[in-house]
MARFIRO-328382 format. One record per residue (C-alpha): x, y, z; residue number from 1; residue in one letter. Coordinates in Angstrom, 3 decimals. Each point is the difference from the previous one (the first is absolute). Layout:
BEGIN
- X	Y	Z	NUM	A
...
//
This chain:
BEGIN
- 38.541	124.327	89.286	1	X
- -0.686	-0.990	-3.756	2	X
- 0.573	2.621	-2.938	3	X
- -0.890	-0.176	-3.256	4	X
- 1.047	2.049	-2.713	5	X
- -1.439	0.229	-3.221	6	X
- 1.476	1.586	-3.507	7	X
- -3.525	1.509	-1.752	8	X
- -1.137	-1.943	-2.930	9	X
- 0.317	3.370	-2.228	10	X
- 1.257	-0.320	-3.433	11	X
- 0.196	2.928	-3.107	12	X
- 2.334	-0.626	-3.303	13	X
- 2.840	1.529	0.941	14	X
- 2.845	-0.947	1.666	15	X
- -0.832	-3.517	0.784	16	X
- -0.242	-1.146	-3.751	17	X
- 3.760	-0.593	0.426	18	X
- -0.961	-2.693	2.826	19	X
- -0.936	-0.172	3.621	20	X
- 1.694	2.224	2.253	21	X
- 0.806	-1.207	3.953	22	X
- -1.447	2.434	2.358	23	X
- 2.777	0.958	2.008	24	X
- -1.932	1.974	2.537	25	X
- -1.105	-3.500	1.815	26	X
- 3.661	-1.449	0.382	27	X
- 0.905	3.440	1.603	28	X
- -2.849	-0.102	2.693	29	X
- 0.019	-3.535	0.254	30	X
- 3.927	0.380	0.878	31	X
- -0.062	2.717	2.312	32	X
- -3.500	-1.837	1.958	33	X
- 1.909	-3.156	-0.018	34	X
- 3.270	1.751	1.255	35	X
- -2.506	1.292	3.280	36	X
- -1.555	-3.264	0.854	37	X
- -3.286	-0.294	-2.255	38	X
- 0.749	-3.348	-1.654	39	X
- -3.980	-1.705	-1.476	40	X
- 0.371	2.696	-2.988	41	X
- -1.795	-1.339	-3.520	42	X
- 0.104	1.171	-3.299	43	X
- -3.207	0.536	-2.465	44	X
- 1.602	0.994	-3.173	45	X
- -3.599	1.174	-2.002	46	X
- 1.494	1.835	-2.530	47	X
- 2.377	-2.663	-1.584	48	X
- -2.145	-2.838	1.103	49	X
- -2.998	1.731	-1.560	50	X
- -2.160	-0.764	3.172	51	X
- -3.293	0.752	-0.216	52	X
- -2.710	0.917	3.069	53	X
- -1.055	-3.653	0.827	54	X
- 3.513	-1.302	-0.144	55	X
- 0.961	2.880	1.939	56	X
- -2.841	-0.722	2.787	57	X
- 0.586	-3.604	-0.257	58	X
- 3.944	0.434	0.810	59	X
- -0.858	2.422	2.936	60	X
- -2.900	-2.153	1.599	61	X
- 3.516	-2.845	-0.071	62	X
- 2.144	2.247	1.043	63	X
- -2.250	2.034	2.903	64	X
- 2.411	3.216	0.888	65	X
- 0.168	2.290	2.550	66	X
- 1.226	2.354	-2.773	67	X
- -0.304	0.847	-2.973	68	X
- 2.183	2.296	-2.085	69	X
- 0.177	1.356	-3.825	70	X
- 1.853	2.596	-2.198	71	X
- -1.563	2.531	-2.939	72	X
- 1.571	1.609	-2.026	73	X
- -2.307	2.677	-0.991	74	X
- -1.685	-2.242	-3.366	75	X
- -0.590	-2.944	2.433	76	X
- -1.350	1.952	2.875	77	X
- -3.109	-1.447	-0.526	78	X
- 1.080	-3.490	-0.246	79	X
- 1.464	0.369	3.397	80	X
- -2.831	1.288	1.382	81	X
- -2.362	-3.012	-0.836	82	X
- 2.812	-2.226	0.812	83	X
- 0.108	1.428	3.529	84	X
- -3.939	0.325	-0.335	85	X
- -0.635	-3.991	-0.671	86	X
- 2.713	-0.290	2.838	87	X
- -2.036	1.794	2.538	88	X
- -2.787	-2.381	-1.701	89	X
- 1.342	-2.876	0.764	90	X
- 1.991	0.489	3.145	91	X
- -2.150	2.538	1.930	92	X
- 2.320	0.276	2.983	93	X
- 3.338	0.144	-2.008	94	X
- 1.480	3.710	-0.691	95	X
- 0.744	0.960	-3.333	96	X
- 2.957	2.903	-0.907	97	X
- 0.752	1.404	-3.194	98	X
- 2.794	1.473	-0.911	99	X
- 1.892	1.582	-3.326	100	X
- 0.495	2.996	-1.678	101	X
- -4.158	0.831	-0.534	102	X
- -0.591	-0.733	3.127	103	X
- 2.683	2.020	1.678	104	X
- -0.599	3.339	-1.836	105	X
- -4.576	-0.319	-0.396	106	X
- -0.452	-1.660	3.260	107	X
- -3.123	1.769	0.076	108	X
- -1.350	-0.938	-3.147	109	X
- 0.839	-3.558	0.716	110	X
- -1.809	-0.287	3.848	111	X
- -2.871	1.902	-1.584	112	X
- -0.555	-2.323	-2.670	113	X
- 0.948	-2.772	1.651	114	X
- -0.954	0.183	3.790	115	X
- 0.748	-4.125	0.422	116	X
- 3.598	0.850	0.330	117	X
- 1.095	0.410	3.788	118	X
- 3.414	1.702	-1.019	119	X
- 2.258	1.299	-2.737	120	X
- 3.535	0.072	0.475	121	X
- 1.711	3.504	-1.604	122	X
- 3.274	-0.087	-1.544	123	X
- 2.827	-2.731	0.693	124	X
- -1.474	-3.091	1.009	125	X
- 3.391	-1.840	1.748	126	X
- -0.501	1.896	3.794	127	X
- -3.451	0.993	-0.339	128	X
- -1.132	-3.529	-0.186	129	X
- 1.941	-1.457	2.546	130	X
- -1.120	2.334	2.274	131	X
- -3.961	-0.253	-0.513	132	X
- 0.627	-4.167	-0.340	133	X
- 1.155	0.572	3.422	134	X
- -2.748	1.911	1.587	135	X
- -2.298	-2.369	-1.545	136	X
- 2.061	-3.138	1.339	137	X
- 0.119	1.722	3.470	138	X
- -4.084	1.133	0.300	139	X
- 1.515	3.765	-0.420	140	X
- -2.717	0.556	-2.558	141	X
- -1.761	1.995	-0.677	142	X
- 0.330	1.825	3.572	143	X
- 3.477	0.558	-1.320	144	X
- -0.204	1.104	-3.594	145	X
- 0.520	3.698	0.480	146	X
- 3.199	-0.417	1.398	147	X
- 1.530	-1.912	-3.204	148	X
- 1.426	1.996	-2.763	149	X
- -0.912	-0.206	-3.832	150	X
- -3.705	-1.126	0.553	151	X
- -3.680	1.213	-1.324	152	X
- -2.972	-0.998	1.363	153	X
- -4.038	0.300	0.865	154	X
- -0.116	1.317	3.416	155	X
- -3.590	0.762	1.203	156	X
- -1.129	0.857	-3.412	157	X
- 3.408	1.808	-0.832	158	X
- 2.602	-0.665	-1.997	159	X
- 3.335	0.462	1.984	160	X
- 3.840	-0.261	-0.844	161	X
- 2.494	-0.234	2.151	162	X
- 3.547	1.566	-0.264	163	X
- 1.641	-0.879	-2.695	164	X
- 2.465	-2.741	0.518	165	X
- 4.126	0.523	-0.544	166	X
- 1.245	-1.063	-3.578	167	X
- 1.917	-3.725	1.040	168	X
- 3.423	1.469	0.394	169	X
- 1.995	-3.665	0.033	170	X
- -1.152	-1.389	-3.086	171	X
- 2.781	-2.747	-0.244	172	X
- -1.590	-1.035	3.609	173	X
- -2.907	-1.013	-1.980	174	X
- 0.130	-3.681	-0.933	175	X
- -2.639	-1.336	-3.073	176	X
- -1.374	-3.143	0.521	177	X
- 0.155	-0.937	-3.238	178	X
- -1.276	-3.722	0.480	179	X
- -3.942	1.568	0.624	180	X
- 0.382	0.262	-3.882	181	X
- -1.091	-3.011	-2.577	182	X
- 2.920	0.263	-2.362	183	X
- -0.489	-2.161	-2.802	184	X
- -3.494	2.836	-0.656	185	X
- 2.309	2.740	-0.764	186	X
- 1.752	-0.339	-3.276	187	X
- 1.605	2.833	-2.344	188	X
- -1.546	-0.898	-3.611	189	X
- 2.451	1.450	-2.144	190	X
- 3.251	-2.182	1.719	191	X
- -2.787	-2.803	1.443	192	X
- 1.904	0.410	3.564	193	X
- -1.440	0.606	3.391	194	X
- 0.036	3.607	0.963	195	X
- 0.387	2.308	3.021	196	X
- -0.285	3.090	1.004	197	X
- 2.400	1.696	2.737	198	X
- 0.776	2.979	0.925	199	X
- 3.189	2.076	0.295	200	X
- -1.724	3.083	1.425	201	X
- -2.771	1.887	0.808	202	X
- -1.266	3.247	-0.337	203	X
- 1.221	2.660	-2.668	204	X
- 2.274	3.513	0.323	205	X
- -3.003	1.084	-2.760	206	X
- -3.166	1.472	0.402	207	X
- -1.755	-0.174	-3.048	208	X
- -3.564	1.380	-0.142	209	X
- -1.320	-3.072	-2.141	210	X
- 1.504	-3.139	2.413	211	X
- -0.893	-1.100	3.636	212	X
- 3.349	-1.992	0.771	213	X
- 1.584	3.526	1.723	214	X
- -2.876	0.142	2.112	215	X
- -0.590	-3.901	1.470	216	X
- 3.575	-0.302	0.378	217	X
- 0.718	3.482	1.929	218	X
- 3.773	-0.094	-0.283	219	X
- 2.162	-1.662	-2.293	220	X
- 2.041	-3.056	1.423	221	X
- 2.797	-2.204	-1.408	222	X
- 0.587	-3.294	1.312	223	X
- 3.402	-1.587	0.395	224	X
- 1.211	-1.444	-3.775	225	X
- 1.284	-3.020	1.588	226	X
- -3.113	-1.153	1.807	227	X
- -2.251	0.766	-3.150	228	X
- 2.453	-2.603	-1.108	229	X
- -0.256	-2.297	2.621	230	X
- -3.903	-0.067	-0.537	231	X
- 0.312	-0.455	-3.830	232	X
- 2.189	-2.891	0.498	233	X
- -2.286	-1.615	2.793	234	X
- -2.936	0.356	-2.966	235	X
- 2.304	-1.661	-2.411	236	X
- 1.144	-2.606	2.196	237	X
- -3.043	-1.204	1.896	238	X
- -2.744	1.004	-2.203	239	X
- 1.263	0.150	-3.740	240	X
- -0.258	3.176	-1.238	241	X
- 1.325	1.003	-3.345	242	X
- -0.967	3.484	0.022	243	X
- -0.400	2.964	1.747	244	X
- -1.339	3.294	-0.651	245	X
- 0.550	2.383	2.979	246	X
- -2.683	1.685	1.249	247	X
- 1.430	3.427	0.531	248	X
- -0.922	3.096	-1.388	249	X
- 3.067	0.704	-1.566	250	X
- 2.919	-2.395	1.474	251	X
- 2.752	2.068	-1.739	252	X
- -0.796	3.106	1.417	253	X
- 3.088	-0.923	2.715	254	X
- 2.843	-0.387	-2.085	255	X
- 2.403	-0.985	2.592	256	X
- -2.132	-2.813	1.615	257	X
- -1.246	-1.187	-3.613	258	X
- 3.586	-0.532	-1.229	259	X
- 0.456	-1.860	3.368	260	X
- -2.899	-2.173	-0.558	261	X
- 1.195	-0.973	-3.653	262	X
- 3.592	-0.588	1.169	263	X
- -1.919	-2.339	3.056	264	X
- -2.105	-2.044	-2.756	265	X
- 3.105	-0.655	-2.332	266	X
- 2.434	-0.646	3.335	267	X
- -2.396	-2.931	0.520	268	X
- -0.516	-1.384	-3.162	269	X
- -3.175	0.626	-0.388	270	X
- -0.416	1.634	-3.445	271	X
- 0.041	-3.462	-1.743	272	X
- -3.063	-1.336	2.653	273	X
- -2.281	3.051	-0.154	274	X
- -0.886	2.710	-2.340	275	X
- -1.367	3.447	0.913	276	X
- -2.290	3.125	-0.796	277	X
- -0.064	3.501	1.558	278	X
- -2.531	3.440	-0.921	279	X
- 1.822	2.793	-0.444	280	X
- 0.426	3.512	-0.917	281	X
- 1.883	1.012	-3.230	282	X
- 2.172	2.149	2.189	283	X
- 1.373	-2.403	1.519	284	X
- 1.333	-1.920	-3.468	285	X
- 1.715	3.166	-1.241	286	X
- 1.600	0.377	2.922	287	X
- 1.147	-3.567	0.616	288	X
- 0.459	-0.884	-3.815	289	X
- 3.733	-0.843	1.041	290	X
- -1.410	-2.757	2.113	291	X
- -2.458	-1.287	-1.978	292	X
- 2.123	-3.334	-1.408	293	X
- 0.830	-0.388	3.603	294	X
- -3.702	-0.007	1.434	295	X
- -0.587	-2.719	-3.150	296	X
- 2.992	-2.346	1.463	297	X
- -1.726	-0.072	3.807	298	X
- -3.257	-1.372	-2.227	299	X
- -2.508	3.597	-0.532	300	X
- -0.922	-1.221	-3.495	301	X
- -3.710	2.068	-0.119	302	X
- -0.334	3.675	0.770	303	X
- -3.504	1.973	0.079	304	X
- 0.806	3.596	-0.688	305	X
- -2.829	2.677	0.292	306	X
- 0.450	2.012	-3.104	307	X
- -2.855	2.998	-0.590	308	X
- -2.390	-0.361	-2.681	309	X
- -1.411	2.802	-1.925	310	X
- -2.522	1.133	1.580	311	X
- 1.991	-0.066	2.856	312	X
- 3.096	2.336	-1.063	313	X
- -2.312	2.343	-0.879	314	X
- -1.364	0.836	3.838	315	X
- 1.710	1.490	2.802	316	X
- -2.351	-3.065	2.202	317	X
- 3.008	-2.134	-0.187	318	X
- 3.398	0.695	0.972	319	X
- 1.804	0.275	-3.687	320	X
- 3.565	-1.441	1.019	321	X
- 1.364	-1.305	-3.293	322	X
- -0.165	0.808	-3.491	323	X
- -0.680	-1.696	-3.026	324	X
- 3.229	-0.836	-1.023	325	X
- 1.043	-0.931	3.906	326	X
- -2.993	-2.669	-0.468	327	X
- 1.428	-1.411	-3.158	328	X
- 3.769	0.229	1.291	329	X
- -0.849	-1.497	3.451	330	X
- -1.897	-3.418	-2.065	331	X
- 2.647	-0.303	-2.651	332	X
- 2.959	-0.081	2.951	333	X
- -2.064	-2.844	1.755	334	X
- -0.529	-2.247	-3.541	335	X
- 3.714	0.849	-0.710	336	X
- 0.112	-1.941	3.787	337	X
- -1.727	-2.827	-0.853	338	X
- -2.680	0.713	2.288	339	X
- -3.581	0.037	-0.976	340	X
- -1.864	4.092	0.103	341	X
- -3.624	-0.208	0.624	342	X
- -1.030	3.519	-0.393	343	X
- -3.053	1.290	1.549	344	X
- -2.662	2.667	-1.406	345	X
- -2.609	1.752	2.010	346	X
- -3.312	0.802	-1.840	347	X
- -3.591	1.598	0.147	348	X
- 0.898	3.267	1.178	349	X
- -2.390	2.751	-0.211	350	X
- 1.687	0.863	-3.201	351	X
- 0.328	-3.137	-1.681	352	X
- -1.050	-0.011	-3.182	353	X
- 0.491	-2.332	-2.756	354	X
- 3.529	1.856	-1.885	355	X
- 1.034	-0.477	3.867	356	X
- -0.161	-3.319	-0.170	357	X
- 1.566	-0.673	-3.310	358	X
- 3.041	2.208	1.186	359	X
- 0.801	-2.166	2.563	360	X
- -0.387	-3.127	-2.202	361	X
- 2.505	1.618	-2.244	362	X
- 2.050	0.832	2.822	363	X
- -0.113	-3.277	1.407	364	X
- 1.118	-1.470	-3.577	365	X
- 2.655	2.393	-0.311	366	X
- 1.509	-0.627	3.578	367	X
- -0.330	-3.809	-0.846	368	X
- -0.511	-1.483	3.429	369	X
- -0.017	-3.505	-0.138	370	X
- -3.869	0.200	1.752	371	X
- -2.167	2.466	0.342	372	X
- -3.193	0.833	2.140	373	X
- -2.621	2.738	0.202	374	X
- -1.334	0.646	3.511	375	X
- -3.130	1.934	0.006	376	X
- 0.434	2.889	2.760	377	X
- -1.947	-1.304	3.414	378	X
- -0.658	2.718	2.422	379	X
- 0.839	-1.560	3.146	380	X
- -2.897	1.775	2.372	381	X
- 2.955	0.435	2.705	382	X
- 2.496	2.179	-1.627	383	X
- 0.356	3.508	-0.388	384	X
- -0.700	0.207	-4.351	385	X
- -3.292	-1.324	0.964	386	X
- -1.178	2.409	2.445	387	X
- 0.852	2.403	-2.938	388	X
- -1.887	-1.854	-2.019	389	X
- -2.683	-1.071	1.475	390	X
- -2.994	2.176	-1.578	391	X
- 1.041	-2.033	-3.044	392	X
- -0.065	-3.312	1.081	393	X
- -3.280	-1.571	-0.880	394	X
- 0.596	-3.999	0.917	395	X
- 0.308	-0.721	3.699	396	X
- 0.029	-3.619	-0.667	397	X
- 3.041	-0.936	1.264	398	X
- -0.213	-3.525	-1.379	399	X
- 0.787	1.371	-3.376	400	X
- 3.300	2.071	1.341	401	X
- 2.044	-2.608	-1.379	402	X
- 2.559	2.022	-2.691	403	X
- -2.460	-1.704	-2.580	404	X
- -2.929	1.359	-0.140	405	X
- -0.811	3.911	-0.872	406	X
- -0.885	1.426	3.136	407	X
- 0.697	3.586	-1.452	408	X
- -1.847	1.230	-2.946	409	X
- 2.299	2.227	-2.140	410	X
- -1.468	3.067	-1.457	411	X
- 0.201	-0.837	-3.035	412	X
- -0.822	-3.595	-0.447	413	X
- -2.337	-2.598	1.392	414	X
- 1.148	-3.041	2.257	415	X
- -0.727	-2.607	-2.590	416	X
- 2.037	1.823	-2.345	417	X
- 2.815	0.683	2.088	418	X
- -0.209	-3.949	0.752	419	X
- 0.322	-0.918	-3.801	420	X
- 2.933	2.763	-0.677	421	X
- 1.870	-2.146	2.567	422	X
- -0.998	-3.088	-0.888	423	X
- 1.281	0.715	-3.673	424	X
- 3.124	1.132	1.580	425	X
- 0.517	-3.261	1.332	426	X
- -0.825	-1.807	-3.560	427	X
- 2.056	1.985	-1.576	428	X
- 3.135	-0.513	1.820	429	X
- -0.170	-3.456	1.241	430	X
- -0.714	-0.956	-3.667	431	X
- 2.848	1.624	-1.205	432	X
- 2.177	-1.078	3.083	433	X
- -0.989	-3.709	-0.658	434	X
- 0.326	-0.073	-3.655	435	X
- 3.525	2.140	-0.216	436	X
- 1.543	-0.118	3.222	437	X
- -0.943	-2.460	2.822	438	X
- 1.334	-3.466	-2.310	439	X
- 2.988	1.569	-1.942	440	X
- 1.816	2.009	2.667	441	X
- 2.157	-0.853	2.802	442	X
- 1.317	-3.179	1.923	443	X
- -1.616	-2.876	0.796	444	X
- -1.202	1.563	3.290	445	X
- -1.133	3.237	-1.168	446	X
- -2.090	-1.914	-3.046	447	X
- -1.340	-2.509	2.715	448	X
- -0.939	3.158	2.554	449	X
- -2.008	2.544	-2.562	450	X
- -1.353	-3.506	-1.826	451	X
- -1.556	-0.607	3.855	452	X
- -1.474	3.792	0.263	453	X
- -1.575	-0.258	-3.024	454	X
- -1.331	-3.801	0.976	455	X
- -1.602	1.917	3.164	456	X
- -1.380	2.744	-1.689	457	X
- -2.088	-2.567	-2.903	458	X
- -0.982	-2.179	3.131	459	X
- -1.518	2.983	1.622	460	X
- -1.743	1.248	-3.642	461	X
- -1.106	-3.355	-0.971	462	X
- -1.104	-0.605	3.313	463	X
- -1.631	3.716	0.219	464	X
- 1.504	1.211	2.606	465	X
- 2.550	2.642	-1.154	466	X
- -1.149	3.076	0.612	467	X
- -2.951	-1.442	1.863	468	X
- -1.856	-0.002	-2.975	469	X
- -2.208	-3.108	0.947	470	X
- -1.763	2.158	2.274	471	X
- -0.411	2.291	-2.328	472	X
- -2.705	-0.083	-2.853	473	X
- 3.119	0.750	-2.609	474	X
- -0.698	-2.904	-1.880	475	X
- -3.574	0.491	-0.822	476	X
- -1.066	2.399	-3.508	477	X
- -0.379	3.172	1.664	478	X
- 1.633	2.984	-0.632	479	X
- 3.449	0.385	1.957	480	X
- -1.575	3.704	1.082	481	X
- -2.767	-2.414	1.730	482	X
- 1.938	-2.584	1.985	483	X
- -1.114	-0.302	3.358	484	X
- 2.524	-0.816	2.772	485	X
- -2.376	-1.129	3.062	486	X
- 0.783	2.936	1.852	487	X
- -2.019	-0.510	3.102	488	X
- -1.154	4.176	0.483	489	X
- -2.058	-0.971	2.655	490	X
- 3.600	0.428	1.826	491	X
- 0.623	3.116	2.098	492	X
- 2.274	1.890	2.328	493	X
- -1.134	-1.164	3.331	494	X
- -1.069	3.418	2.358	495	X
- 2.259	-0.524	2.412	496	X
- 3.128	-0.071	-2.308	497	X
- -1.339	2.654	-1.803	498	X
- -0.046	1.932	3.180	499	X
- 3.890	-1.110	0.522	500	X
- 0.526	1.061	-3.402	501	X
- -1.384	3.846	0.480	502	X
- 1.449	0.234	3.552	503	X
- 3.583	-0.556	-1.425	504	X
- -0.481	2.068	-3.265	505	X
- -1.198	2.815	2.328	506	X
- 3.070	-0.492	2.286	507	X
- 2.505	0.246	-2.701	508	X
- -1.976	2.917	-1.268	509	X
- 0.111	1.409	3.719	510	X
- 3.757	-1.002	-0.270	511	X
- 0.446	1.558	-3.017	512	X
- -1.277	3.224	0.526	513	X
- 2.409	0.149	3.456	514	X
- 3.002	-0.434	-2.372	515	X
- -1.361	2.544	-2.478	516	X
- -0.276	2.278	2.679	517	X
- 3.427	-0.557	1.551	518	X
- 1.428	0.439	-3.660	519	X
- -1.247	3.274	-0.254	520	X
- 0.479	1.194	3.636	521	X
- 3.753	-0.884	-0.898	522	X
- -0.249	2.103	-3.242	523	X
- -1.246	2.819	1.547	524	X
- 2.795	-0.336	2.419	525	X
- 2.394	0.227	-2.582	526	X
- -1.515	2.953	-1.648	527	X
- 0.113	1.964	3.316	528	X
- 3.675	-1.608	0.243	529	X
- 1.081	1.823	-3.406	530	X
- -1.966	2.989	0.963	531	X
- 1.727	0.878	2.893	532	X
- 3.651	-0.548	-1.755	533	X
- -1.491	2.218	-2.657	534	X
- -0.194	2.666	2.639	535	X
- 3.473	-0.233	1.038	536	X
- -1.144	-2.741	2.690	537	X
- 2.821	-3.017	0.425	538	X
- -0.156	-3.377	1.554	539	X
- 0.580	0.991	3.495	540	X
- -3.081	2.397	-0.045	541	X
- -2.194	-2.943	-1.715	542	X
- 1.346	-2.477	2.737	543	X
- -2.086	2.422	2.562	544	X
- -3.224	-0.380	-2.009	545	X
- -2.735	-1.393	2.111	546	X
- -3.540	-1.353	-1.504	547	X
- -3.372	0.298	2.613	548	X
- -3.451	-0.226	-0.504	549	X
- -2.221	3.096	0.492	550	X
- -3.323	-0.094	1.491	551	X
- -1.721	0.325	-3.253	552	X
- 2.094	-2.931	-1.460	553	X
- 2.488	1.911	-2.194	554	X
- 4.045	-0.668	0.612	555	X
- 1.828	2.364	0.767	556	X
- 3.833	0.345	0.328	557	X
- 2.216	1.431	2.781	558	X
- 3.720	0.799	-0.473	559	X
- 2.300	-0.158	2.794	560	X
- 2.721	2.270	0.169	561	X
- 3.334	-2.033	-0.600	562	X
- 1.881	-0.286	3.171	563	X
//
């Protein structure tokens, strides 16, 4: 049976100005198909490849699959979909699967918008995958689909989902087949290296309103340091990688296992091969600021802290964890490490405004990372802030939920203004960082490094694709108030997951009110509790008290006589 994969040809200005990033998800299913038997597995890399529709059909009519499978992430959703749409084009009798984190959480919006896809696998891909591949291999589907866990799917007109399937519980059992990947495509502008992207865990102990990770990932799960190791070595080896950012959440979260990983990478030698970046919280820093010199000797040499920006600190939206002398401590410890701070900014809250803006420029200046970036807030249509939000959200294009463009119009200002306040924020600093800072400061390596960030972020302006401003009409005379953004509005919440959506907000409600209820039954407990003592009652006598119902509802109590 022949499976192709393909990466969606989706591209925004954001995190990819700093170069071409592998997409690990394929070497993960490709491994753990492989590991079961399915060897004719191809690779259609869209995205980095820039691929286009007729390429696309012409490399399917070569290729002729049985299946066909893609990711989204929710701004490429709809480049899956036409992916997997030209698929069932082209190869009529082939099956095509999506998977990823849009798919898993609007399954409903996706098969009603897109009723050429047979299946969408929900949440971990490893087991789910193997286990449809083999029902497919075997003639088990469809007769058999019901029975496999982690599914959705039309049946008879409905949309179904199976059980959801176990989180993968053995995730050093998992082996990446990292040779599905064309290396020399991915390369790290700033150090001009070949990059990768592993992963040390999954899941997160937090469950911020504002992120998804918690909920994909279900439980949080640390693999052993040594075989991260083992796999990082295996990329250097026998595929050339000079960097690696790992793909976690928030790798440091595990102190124990983190030091172990660091003592691993240093134990091997590998510091002086490979080079390293992790996201993390500013927590984390403070509490490890001991370490820090340490975690630069095993090779971390870029850290991406999210810091709060103005608007932010002032709502009770976000979980306000640090301070704004924690911020500024936590990136001076990390320069005084030699490692690189990248500190990130959310913006475009509802109460945005334009001082907003310039406070977190002048906090940003002040703190003195050595990069900066502003993130405009993205309401992920899956997690809980957005259900709160949700009357206010006017763009349901999800091709534009990209961390770049203004889905959320702040009171107070209009999207093309919030757009320029950024963008000035950017001039501003990067100017000042290039002219003062970036050639004068530091080794060899550091100057080399920030010299390479700033070469990536005047390749994607010249090129007009920071900020995905070529699709824009930024450049044109009108007024910033006036800039249109190609918001397709035609876009809308399909009935069927808008149905989901109620059923669930009326089951917490339901929920809700049961715990409400129980609360105050167990407070008027208490009050008939201190009532009795009041009366010269005791503990014995209240250890007698009985609750029943009457026949016209009311609860009444009995009390026993003590024995």
């Amino acid at each position: 049976m022949r499976i192709v994969f393909i990466h969606p040809n989706y591209h925004s200005g954001g995190a990819e100005i700093a170069g071409n990033w592998p997409p690990a998800w394929v070497a993960y299913l490709t491994g753990a198909l492989k590991n079961n038997g399915f060897d004719d597995i191809h690779f259609i890399d869209a995205m980095t490849n820039h691929v286009g529709p007729d390429e696309l059909r012409a490399k399917l009519a070569e290729l002729q699959p049985d299946v066909v499978g893609a990711t989204a992430i929710t701004p490429s959703i709809y480049e899956a979909e036409e992916c997997l749409r030209i698929a069932k084009d082209v190869c009529p009798d082939a099956r095509t699967v999506l998977g990823g984190i849009h798919a898993t959480f609007m399954f409903r919006q996706v098969l009603s918008e897109a009723p050429w896809i047979d299946v969408i696998v929900r949440g971990e891909g490893e087991e789910i995958i193997v286990a449809l591949m083999q029902a497919m291999a075997e003639g088990r589907w469809p007769a058999d689909r019901h029975k496999i866990k982690g599914l959705a799917f039309v049946d008879d007109g409905e949309i179904t989902a199976t059980q959801a399937a176990p989180t993968v519980k053995d995730l050093d059992g998992i082996k990446p087949d990292w040779s599905i990947l064309e290396w020399d495509k991915y390369i790290y502008i700033p150090l001009n290296r070949k990059v990768a992207i592993p992963n040390m865990a999954r899941g997160c102990p937090f469950t911020c309103s504002f992120c998804s990770q918690w909920k994909f990932w279900r439980d949080y799960r640390v693999r052993d340091p040594k075989k991260v190791v083992d796999e990082i070595e295996d990329l250097v080896e026998n595929h050339g990688v000079g960097f690696f950012i790992l793909a976690d959440e928030e790798p440091s979260i595990n102190k124990k296992k983190f030091v172990e990983f660091c003592e691993e990478l240093i134990a091997r030698g590998l510091p002086e091969r490979i080079q390293w970046g992790i996201n993390t919280r500013v927590t984390d820093i403070m509490r490890d600021k001991d370490l820090l010199g340490f975690y630069r000797k095993a090779g971390l040499v870029h850290v991406s802290l999210g810091t709060e920006a103005a608007a932010q600190m002032k709502l009770d939206v976000f979980n306000k964890e640090t301070t704004v002398a924690e911020n500024k401590e936590a990136i001076r410890l990390l320069r005084e490490a030699d490692i690189f701070v990248e500190a990130q900014f959310i913006v475009g809250l509802d109460n945005e405004t334009p001082e907003t803006l310039e406070e977190t420029y002048q906090m940003a200046w002040d703190w003195q990372p050595d990069l900066a970036n502003w993130a405009m807030y993205t309401p992920w249509p899956f997690t809980p802030l957005f259900q709160e939000l949700r009357d206010q959200v006017e763009v349901f294009d999800y091709s534009k939920y990209n961390f770049v463009t203004p889905i959320m119009k702040p009171a107070a200002m209009t999207r093309g203004a919030l757009l320029e306040g950024v963008l000035k924020n950017y001039r501003r600093f990067y100017m000042k960082k290039a002219l003062f800072h970036y050639p004068w400061r530091g080794t060899g390596y550091r100057r080399k490094y920030l010299l390479g960030c700033l070469k990536a972020f005047l390749k994607a302006g010249v090129q007009r694709q920071f900020y995905d401003l070529g699709k824009t009409d930024y450049f044109t005379m009108k007024s910033r108030d006036d800039i249109e953004f190609g918001f397709d509005m035609t876009r809308t919440i399909a009935d069927a997951q808008m149905a989901d959506w109620e059923d669930h907000a009326d089951k917490k409600r339901k929920a809700q009110e049961r715990r409400d209820a129980l609360r105050a039954q167990g407070k008027a407990r208490a009050v008939e509790r201190n009532a009795a003592k009041a009366c010269g009652g005791g503990a014995q006598q209240m250890d007698g008290a009985r609750s029943f119902k009457m026949p016209n509802g009311a609860t009444a109590t009995r009390t026993e006589p003590a024995e």
